[in-house]
N, C-alpha and C positions, 0 to 999 in steps of 0.2 A: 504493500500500500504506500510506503513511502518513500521507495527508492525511484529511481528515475534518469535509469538507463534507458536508453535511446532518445531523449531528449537532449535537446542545445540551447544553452542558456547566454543570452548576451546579458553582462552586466555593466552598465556606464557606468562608469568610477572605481570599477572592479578592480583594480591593484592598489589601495590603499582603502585604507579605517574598515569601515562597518561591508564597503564594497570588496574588499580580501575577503572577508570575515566569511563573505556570504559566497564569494567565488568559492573558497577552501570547504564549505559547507556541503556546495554544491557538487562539485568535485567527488567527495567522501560519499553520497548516497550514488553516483554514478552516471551521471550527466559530464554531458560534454561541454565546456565553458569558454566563452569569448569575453574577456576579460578588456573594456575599453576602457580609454584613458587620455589626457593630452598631452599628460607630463614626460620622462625620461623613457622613451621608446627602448630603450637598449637594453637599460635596467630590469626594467618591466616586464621586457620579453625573455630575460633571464630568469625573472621570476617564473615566469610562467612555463618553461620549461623544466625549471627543476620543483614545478607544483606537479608534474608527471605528462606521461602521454594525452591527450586531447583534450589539452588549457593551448588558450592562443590568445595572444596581444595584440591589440589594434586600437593604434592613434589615431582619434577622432574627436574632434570639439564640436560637443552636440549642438551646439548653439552655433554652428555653421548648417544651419539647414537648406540651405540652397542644394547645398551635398551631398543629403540626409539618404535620400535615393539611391543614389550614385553607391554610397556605401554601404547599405543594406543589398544591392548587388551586386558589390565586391564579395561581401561574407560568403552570402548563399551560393555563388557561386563557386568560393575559391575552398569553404569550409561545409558548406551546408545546410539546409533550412534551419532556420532560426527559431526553435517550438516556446520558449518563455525568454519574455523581457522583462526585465529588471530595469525599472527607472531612478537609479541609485545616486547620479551626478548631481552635485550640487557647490554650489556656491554660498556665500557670506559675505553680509555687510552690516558690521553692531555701527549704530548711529543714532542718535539721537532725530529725529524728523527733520526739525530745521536746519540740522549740520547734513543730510543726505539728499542727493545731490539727484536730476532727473538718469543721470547716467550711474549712479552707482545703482537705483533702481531697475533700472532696463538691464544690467548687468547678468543681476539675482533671475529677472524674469525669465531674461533669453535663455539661462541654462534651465531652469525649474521648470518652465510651462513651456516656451517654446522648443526647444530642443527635445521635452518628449513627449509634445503635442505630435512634432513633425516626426519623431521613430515609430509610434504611435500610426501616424497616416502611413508611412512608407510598408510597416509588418499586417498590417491588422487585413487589407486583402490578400495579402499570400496565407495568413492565417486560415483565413475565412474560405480559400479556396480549398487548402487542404481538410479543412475539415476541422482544427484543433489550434486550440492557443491557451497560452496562458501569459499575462503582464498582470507587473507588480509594482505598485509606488511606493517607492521609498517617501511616509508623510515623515508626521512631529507628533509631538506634544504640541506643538505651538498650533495645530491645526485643531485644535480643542481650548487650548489655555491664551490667554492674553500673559505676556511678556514684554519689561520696555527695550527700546534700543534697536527692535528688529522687525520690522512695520514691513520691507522686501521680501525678508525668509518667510514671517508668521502670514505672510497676503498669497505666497507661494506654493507656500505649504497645503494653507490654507483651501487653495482653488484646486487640490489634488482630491480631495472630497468630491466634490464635483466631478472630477474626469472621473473619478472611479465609477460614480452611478451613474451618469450618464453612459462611459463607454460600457460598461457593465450591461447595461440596458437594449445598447446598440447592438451588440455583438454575443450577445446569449444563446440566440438562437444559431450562430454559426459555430456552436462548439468552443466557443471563448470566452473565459473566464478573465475576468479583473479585481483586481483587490489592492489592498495599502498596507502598509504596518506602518505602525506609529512608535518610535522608540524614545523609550525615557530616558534616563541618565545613563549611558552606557561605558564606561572602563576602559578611554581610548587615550591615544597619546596628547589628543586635544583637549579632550577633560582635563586628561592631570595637568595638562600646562596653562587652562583657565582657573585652578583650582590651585595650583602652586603657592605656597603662603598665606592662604585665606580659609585656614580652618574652619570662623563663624560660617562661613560660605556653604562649604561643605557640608556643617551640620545641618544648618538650615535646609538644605536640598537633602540630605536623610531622614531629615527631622520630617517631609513631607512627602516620605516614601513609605508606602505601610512597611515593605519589608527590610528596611531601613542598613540598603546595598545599593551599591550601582551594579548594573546590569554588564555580563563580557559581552562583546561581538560575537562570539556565538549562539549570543539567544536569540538576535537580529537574522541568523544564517539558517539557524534550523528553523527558526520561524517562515522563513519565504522557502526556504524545501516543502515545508507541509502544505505551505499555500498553492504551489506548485503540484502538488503529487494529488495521485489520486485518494488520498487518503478526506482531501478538502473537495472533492468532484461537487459538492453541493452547498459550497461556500464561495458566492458572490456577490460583486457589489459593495461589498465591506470594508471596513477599515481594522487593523488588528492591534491594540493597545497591546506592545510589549516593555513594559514598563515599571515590574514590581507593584501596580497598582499606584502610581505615581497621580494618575489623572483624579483617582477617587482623594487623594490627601489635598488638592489643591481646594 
């Protein structure tokens, strides 16, 4: 039920944080994994070969969607149909409103909503024609909770809700399934470097976690495995709090 051999997983942002996390994940139950990315091609693809036989790297800035096509028929044709998407890439911009700027906005947009609006439009009829799909949005917490400083991320995030039901809605009937996960405080090199020196900090975000831990990047990975597997065939539409129950303490 859970495994998920013979599927091919593209994941954006798939060689670092929560998008390893969940390549490595996916990988492990037995899927084959397209690990995208914009950063250090060399590196990356070094990872991705010593992550074993059928992980593969490919440099793509989602937020070039002019291209979006173009590269979704490089894969399939050079690697293979592409059976679940992972809409993992993202960006950031902590700002106050008035200090952020029309362009650090559009920044946040272009990668969050355009970029897998556009992977989105380019899979969802090759999906549809074969018969089978599965996509996955990486949301937030911030797509439930108000937070200050991040009006780009939390409006982002935020309108992943919506694609989920709407494209949920669209594509049901062609055998394809959509859904979200929402992660809480998860145990990343990011965290601990937000978290560096600021103990109160720390409590305070435990203090409003029932299970009062931050979450590994592997709960993020096996989480969109299951969401993926046939184990969830009758889970759509949805958003999936992974979170230690983070959202109920707020």
């Amino acid at each position: 039920m859970f495994g998920l051999k013979g599927e091919r997983v593209l994941i954006t942002g798939g060689a670092t944080g929560l998008g390893l996390a969940m390549s490595r994940c996916f990988y492990n139950a037995g899927a084959e994994v397209i690990m995208v990315g914009s950063g250090n091609g060399e590196e990356r693809a070094r990872l991705a070969e010593q992550m074993g036989e059928g992980v593969w790297y490919r440099s793509f800035d989602v937020a070039d969607t002019a291209n979006t096509a173009r590269f979704i028929d490089d894969i399939e044709q050079t690697i293979g149909p592409v059976t679940v998407l992972i809409n993992n890439a993202g960006n950031h911009c902590k700002k106050p409103i008035e200090d952020m700027t029309d362009e650090d906005f559009r920044s946040v947009m272009d990668v969050h909503l355009l970029g897998a609006f556009s992977l989105c439009r380019a899979l969802i009829p090759r999906m549809r024609q074969r018969g089978k799909g599965n996509i996955i949005f990486q949301a937030s917490m911030t797509s439930f909770i108000g937070q200050p400083n991040v009006i780009a991320y939390s409006s982002a995030k935020s309108a992943y809700l919506g694609m989920v039901r709407t494209l949920a809605s669209e594509t049901s009937a062609y055998g394809i399934r959509v859904n979200g996960i929402a992660p809480g405080w998860i145990e990343t090199p990011m965290l601990q470097k937000a978290l560096h020196g600021d103990e109160p900090r720390k409590q305070k975000i435990l203090g409003r976690t029932p299970m009062k831990k931050f979450g590994d990047p592997e709960d993020i990975g096996w989480a969109a495995v299951y969401l993926a597997s046939d184990a969830a065939s009758f889970v759509n539409g949805t958003i999936l709090p992974v979170d230690g129950g983070a959202l109920i303490g707020f």
